[in-house]
Residue frames as qw, qx, qy, qz and C-alpha x, y, z in Angstrom:
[[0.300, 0.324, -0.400, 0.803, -15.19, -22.35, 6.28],
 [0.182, -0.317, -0.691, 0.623, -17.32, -23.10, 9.32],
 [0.004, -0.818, -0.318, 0.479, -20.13, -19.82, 10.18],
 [0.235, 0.743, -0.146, -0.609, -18.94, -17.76, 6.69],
 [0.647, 0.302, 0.610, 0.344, -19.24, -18.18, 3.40],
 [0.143, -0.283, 0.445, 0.838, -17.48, -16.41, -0.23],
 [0.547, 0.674, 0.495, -0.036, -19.97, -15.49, -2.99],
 [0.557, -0.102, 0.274, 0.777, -17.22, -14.46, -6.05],
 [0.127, 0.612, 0.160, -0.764, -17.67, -11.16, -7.84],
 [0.719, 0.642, 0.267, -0.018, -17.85, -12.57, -10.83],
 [0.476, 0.837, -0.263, 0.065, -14.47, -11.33, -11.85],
 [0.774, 0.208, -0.550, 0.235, -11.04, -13.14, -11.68],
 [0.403, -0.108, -0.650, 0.635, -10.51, -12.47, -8.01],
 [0.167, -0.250, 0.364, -0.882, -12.96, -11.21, -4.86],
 [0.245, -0.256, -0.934, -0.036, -15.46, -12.42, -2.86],
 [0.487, -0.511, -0.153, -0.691, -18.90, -11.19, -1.11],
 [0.278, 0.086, -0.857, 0.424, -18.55, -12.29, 2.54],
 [0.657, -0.491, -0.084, -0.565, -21.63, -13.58, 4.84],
 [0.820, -0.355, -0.445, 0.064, -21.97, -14.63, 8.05],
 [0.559, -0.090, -0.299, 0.769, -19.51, -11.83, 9.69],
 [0.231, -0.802, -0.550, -0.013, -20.72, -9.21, 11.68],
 [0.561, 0.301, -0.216, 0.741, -17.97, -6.39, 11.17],
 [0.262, -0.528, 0.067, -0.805, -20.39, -3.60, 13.26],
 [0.670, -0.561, -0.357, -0.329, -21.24, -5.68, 16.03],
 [0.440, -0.753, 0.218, -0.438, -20.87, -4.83, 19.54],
 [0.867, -0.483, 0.073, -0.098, -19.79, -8.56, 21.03],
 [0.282, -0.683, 0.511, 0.439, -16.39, -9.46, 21.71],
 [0.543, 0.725, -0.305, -0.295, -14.21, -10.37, 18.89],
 [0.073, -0.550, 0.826, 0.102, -13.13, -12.94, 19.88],
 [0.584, 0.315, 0.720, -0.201, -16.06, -14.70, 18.78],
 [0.330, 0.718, -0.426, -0.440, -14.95, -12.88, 15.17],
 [0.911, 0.037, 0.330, 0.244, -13.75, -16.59, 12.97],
 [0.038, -0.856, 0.378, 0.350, -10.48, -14.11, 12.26],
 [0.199, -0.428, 0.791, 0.389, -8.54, -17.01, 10.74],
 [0.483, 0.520, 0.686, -0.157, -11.50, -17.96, 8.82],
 [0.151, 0.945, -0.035, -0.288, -11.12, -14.30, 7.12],
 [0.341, -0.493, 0.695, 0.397, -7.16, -15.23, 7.00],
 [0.429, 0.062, 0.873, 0.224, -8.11, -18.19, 4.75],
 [0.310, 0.749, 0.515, -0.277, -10.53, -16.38, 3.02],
 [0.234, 0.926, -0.040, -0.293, -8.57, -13.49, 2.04],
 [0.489, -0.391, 0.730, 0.274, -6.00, -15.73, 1.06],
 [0.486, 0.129, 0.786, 0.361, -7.99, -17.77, -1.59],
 [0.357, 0.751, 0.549, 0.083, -9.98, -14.68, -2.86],
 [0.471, 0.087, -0.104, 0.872, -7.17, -11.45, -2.35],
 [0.249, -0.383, -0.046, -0.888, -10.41, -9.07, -2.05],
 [0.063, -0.434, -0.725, 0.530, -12.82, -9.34, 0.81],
 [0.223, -0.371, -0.033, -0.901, -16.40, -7.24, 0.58],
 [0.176, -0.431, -0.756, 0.460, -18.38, -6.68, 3.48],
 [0.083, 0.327, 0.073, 0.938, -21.29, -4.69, 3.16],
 [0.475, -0.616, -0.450, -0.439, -23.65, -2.77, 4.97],
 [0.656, -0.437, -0.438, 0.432, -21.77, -2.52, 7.89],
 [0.052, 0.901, -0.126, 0.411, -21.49, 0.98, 9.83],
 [0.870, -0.313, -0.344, 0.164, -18.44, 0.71, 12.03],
 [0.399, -0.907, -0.012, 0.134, -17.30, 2.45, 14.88],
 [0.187, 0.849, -0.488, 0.076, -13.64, 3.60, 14.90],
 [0.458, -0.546, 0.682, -0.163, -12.67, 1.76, 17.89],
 [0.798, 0.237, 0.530, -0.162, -14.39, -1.36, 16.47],
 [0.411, 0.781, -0.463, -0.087, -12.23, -0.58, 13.01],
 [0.171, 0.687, -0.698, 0.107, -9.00, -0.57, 14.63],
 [0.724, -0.271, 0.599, -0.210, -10.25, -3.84, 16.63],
 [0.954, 0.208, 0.193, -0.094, -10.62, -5.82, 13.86],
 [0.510, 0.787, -0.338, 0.075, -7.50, -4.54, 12.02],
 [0.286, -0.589, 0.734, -0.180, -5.28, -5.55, 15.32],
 [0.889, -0.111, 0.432, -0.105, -6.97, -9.34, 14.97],
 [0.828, 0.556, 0.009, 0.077, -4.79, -9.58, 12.16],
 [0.681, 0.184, -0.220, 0.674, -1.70, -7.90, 13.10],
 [0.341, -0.505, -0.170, 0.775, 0.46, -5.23, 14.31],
 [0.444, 0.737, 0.468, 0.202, -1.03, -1.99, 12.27],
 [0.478, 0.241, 0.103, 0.838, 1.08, 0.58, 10.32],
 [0.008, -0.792, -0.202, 0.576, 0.98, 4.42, 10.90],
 [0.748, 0.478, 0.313, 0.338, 1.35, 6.14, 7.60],
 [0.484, 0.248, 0.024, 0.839, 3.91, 8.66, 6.26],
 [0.078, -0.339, -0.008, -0.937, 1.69, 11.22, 6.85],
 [0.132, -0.183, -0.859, 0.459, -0.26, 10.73, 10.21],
 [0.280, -0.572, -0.553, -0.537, -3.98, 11.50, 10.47],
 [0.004, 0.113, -0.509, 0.853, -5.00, 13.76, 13.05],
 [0.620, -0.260, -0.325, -0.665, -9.17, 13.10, 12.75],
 [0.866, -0.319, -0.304, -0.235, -9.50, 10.35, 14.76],
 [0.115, -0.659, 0.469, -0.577, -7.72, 11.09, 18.12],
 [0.593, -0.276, 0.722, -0.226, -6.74, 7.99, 19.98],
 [0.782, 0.443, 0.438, 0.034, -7.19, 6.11, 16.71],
 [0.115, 0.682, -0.433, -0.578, -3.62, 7.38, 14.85],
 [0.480, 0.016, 0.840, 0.252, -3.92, 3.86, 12.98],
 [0.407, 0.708, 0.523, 0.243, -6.92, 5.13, 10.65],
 [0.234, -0.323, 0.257, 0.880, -5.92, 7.17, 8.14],
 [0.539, 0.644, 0.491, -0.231, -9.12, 8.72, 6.02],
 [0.297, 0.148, 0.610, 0.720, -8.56, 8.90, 1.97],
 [0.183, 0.798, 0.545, -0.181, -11.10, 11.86, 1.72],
 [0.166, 0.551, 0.577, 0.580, -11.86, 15.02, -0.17],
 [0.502, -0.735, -0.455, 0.001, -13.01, 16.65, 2.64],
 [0.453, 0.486, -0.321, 0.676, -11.23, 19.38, 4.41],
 [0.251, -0.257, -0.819, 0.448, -11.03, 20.14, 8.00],
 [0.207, 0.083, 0.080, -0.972, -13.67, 23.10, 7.48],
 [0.570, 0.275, 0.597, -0.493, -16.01, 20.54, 5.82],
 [0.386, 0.808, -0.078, -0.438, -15.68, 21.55, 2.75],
 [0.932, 0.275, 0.094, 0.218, -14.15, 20.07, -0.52],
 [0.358, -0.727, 0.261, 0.524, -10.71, 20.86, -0.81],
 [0.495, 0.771, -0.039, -0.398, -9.51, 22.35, -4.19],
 [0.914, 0.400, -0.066, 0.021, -8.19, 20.43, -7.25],
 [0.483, 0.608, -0.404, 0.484, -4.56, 21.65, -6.89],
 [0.680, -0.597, 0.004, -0.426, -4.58, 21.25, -3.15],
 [0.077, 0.478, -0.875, 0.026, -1.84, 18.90, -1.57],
 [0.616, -0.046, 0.659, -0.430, -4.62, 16.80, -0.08],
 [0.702, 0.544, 0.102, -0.448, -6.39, 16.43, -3.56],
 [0.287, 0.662, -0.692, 0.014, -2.81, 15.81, -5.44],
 [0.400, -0.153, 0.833, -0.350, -2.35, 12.96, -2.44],
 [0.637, 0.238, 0.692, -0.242, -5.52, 11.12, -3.83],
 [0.706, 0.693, -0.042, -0.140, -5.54, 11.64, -7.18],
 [0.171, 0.570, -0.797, -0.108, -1.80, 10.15, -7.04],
 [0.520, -0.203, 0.766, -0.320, -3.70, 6.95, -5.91],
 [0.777, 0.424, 0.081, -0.458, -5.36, 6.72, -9.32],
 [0.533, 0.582, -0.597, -0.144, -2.27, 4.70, -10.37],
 [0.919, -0.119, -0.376, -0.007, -2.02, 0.94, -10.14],
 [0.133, -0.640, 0.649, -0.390, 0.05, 0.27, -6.15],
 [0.743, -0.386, -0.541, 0.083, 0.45, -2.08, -3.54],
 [0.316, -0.925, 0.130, -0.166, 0.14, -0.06, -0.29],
 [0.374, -0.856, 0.354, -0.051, 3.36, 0.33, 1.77],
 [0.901, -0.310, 0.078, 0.292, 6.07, -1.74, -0.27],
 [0.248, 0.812, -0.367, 0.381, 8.44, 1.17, 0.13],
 [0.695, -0.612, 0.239, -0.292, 8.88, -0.75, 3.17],
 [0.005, 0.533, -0.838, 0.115, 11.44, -3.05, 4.27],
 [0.151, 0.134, 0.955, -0.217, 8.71, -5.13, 5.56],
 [0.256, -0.108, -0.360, -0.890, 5.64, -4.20, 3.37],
 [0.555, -0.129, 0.249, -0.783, 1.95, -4.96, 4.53],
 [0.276, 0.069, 0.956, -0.068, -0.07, -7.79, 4.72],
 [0.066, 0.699, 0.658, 0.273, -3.73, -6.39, 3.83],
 [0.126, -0.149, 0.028, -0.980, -5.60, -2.93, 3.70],
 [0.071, 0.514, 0.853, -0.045, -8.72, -2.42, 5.01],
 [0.111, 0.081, 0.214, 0.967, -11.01, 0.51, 3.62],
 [0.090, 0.589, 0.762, -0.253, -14.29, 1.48, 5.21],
 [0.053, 0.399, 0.443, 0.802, -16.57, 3.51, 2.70],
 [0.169, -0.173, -0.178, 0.954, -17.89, 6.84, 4.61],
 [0.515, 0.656, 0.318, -0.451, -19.38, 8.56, 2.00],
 [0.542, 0.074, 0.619, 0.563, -19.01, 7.81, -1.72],
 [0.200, 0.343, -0.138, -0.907, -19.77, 10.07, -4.62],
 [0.707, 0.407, 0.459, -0.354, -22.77, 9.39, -6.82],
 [0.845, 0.534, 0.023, 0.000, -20.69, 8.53, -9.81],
 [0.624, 0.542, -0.434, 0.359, -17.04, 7.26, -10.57],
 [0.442, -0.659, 0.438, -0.423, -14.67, 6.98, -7.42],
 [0.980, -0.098, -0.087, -0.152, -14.59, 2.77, -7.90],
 [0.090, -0.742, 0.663, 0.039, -11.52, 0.98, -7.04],
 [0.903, 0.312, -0.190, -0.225, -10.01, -1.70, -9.00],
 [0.749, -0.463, 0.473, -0.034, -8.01, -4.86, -8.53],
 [0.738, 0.426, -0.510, -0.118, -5.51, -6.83, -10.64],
 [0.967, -0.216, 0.085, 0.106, -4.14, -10.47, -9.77],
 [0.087, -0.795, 0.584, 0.138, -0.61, -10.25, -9.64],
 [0.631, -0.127, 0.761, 0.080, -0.59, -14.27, -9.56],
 [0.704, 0.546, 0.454, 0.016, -2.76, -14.37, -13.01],
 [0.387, 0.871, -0.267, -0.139, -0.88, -11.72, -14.49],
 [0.451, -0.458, 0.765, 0.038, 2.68, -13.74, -13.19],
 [0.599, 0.064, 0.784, -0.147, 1.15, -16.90, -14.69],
 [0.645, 0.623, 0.360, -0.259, 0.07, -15.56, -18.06],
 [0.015, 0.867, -0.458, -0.195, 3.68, -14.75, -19.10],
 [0.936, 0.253, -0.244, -0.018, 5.54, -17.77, -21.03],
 [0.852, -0.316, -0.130, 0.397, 8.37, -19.86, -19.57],
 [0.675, 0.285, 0.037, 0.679, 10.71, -17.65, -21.12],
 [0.220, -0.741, -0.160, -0.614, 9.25, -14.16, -19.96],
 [0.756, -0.596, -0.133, -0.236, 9.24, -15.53, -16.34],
 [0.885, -0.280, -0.062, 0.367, 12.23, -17.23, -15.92],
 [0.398, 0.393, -0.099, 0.824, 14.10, -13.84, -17.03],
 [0.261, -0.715, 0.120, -0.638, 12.22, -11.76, -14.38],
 [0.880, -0.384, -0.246, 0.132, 12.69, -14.85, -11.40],
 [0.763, -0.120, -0.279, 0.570, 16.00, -13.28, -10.80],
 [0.219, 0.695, 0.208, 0.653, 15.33, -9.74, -10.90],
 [0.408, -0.335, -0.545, 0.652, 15.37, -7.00, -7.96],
 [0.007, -0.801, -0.384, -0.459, 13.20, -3.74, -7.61],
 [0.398, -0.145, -0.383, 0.821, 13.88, -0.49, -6.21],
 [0.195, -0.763, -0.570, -0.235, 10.85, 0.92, -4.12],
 [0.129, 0.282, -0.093, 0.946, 10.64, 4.58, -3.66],
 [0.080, 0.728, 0.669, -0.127, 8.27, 6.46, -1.45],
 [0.170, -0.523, 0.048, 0.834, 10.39, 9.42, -2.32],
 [0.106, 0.064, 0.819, 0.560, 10.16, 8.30, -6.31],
 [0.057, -0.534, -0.816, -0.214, 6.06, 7.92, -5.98],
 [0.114, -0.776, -0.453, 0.424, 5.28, 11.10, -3.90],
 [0.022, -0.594, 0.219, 0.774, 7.11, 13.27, -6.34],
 [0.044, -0.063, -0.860, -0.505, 5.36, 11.25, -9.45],
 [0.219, 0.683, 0.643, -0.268, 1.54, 12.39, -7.73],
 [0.277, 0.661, 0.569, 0.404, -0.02, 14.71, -10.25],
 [0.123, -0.952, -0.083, -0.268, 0.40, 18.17, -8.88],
 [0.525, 0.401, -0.596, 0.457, 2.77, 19.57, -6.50],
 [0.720, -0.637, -0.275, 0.011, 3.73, 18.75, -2.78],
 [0.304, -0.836, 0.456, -0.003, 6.09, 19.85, -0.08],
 [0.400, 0.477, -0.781, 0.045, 9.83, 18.12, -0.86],
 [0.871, -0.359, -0.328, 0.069, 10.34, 15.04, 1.70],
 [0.344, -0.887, 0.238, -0.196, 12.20, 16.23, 4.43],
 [0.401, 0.365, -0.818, 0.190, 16.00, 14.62, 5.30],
 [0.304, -0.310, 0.795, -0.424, 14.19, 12.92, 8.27],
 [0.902, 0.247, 0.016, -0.353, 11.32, 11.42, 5.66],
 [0.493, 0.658, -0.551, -0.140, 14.18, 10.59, 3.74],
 [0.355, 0.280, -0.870, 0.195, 16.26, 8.52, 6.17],
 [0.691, 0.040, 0.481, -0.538, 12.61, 7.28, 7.84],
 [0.859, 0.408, 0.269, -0.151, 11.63, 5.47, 4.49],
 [0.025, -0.547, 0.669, 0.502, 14.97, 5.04, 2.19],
 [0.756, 0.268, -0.495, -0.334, 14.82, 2.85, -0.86],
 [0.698, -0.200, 0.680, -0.103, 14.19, -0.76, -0.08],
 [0.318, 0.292, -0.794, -0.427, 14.63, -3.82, -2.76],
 [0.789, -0.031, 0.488, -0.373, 12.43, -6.35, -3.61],
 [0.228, 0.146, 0.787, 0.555, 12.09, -9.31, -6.38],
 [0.282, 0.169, -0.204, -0.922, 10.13, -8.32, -8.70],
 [0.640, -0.105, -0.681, -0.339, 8.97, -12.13, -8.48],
 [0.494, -0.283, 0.648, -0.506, 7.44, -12.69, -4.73],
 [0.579, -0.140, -0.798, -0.094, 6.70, -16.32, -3.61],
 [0.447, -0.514, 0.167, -0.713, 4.19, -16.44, -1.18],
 [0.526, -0.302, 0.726, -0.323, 3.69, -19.29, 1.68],
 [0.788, 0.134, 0.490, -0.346, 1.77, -20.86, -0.21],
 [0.529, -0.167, 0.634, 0.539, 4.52, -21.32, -3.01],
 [0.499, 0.771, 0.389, 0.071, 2.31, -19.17, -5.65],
 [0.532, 0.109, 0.190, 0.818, 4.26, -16.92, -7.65],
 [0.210, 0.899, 0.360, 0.134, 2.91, -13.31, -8.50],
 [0.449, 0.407, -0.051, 0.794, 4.55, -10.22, -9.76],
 [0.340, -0.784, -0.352, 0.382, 5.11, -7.61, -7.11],
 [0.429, 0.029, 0.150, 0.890, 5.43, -3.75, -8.28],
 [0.078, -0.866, -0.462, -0.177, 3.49, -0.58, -8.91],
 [0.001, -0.987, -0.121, -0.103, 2.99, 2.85, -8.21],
 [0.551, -0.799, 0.240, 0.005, 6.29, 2.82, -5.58],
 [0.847, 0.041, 0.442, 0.294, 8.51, 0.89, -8.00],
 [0.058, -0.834, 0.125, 0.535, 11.01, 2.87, -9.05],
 [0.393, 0.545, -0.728, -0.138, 13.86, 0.71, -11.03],
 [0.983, 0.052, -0.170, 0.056, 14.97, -2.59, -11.87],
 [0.409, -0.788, 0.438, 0.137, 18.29, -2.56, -9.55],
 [0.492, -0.177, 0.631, 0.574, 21.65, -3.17, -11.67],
 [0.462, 0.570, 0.584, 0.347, 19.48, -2.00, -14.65],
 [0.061, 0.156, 0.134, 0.977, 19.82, 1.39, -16.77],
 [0.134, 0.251, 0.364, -0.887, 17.33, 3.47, -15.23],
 [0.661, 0.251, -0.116, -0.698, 14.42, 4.22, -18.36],
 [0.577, 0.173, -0.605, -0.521, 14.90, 0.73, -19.17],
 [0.096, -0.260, -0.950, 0.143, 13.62, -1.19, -16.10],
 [0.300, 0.350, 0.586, -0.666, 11.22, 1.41, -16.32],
 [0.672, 0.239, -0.318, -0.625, 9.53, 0.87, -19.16],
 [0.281, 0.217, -0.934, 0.030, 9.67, -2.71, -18.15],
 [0.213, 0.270, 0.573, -0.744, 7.85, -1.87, -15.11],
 [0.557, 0.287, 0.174, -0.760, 5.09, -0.26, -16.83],
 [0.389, 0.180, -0.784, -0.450, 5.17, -3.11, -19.27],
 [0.208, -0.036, -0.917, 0.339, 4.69, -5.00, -16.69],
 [0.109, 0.226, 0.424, -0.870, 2.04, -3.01, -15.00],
 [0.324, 0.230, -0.388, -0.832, -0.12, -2.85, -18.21],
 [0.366, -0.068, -0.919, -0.126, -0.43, -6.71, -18.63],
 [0.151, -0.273, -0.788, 0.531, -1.05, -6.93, -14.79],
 [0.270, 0.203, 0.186, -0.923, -4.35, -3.83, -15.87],
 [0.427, 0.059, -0.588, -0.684, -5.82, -5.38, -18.70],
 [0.728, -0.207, -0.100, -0.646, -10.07, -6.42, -18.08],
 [0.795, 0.084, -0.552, -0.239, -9.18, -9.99, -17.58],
 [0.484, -0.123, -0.685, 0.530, -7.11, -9.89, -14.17],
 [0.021, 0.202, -0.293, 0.934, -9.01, -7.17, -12.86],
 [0.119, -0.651, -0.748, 0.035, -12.35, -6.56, -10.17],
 [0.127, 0.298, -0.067, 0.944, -13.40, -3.36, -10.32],
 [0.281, -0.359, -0.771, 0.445, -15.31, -2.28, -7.16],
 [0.100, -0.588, -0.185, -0.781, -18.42, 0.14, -7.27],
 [0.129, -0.001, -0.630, 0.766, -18.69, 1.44, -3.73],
 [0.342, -0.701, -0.534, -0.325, -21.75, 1.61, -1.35],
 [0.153, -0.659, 0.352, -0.647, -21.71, 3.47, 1.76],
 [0.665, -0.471, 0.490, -0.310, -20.69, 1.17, 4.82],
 [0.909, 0.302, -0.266, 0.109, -18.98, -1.41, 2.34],
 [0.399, -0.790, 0.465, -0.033, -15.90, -2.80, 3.99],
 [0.886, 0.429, -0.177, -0.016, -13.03, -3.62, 1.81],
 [0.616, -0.616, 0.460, 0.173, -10.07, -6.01, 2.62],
 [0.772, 0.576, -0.266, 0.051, -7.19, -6.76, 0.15],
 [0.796, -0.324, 0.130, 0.494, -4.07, -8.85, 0.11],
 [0.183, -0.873, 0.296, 0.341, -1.38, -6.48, -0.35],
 [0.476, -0.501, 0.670, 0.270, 0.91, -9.05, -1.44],
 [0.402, 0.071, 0.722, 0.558, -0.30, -10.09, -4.73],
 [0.206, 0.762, 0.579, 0.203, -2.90, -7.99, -5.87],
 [0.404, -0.086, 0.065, 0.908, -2.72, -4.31, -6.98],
 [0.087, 0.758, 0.642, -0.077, -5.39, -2.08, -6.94],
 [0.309, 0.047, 0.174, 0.934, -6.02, 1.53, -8.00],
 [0.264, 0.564, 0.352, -0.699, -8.86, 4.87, -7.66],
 [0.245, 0.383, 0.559, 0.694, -10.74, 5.71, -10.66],
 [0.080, 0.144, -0.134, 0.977, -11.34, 9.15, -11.13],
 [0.172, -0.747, -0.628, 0.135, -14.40, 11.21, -10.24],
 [0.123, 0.816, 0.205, 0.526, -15.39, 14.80, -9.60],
 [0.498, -0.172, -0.458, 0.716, -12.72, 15.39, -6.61],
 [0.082, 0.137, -0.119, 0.980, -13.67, 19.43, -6.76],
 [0.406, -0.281, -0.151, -0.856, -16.96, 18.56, -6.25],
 [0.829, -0.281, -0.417, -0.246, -18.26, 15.36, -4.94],
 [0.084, -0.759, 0.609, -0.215, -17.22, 14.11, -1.76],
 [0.940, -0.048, -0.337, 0.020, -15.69, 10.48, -0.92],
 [0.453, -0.597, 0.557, -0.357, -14.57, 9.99, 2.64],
 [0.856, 0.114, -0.496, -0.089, -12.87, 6.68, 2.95],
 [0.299, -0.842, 0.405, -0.196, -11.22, 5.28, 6.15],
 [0.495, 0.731, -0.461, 0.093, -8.36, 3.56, 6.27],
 [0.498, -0.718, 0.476, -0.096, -6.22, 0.85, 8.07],
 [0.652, 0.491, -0.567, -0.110, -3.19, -1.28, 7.10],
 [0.919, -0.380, 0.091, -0.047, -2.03, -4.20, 8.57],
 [0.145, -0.839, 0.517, 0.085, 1.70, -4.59, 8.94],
 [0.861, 0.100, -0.478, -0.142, 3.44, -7.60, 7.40],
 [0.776, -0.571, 0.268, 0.012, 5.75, -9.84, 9.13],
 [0.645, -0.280, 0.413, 0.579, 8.69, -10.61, 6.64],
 [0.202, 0.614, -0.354, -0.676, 10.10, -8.97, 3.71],
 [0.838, 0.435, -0.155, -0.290, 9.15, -10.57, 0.20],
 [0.616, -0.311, 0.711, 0.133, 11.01, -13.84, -0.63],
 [0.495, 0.636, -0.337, -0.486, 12.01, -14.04, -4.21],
 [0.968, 0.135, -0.072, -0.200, 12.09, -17.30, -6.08]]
């Protein structure tokens, strides 16, 4: 791939990227962006480390990919920059903010396997997640292959979920975080309503992989508890050591993931005490999922 090269993590999906200069100053259009594309394609994780990078320089790279999402709940820190949203601990005094907190609640609802934003009609493409400050123990974030998990399932197993449909809540997942938050307002509501997906996505490249998590409410047409316990069936496989990279943060690491087939998820840490300041930007997809 020309000026960069992948160095795998040793687990069933991610790569160490050299040759890409994510902090540097010249234009970007001297960036090998579809290089990256192709990249994050055949590995679903990107790491980039060592790199301190400006805001502005962030949101640049995030645009070379796409149009970029604003989330549910809009970040006020970084004025002229509403795209980054920071996953932090941190409160605006400075200070950690306390276990039962809404902020705290928020991130500790992340500790459960997702894929970012398909409550969406049109769900993301990639995240990207520059590392701040990190705590000096626990805090890692882990990956599972949606494709391997998809793929490890016998003919029979597969060809009964190929026809299936999911119904993604963000209403479902924000009232399923660990503590409690304000309700969703009737304008959240009819901002984000339930969307459907398959539960089998086929990507461009004609791979299969299962597509669900955190935001995945029900199996549509199905009694209620019993596409969910399906779900988590599902969800389990897709955890277990063998499809997963778990990621031990450095400070100035910069991590990209494909949205679309991979799921990923916080592992705890001392929230009331340590802090971990992460920032934040999603790329927007371009079609809804396409089901087999």
């Amino acid at each position: 791939m020309g000026r960069l090269s992948y160095r795998p993590t040793g687990a069933p999906l991610g790569a160490f990227v050299e040759g890409f200069d994510a902090a540097g100053t010249g234009p970007l259009a001297a960036v090998p962006v579809d290089e990256l594309a192709a990249g994050l394609a055949a590995h679903g994780v990107l790491v980039f480390r060592g790199a301190a990078i400006r805001p502005e320089r962030f949101v640049e790279i995030g645009r070379a990919f796409g149009e970029l999402e604003i989330l549910p709940e809009p970040d006020k820190r970084h004025p002229g920059h509403p795209e980054i949203f920071d996953l932090s601990n941190v409160g605006p005094d400075g200070g950690v903010v306390a276990y039962d907190e809404p902020q705290s609640v928020f991130l500790r609802g992340t500790e459960r396997w997702h894929t970012d934003s398909s409550f969406r009609e049109i769900p993301c493409l990639c995240t990207m997640l520059n590392a701040i400050e990190v705590p000096p123990e626990g805090g890692e974030t882990e990956f599972a292959d949606m494709r391997a998990a998809h793929d490890a399932l016998d003919a029979e197993r597969r060809a009964e979920l190929a026809g299936l449909m999911v119904v993604h809540s963000y209403e479902y997942s924000r009232a399923n975080n660990p503590g409690e938050m304000d309700p969703m307002s009737d304008e959240e509501r009819a901002k984000y309503p339930p969307v459907r997906h398959p539960l089998v996505r086929v990507d461009a490249d004609g791979r299969r992989s299962l597509y669900l998590g955190g935001h995945a409410s029900h199996i549509d047409g199905w009694p209620e508890q019993r596409g969910r316990e399906l779900l988590a069936e599902l969800v389990a496989l897709a955890g277990q050591d063998r499809f997963v990279y778990r990621h031990v943060w450095e400070r100035n690491d910069l991590v990209v993931w494909d949205n679309r087939w991979t799921l990923h998820r916080l592992r705890p840490y001392d929230i009331a005490r340590h802090r971990r300041v992460m920032q934040r930007i999603t790329v927007a997809g371009t079609e809804p999922p396409v089901g087999p």
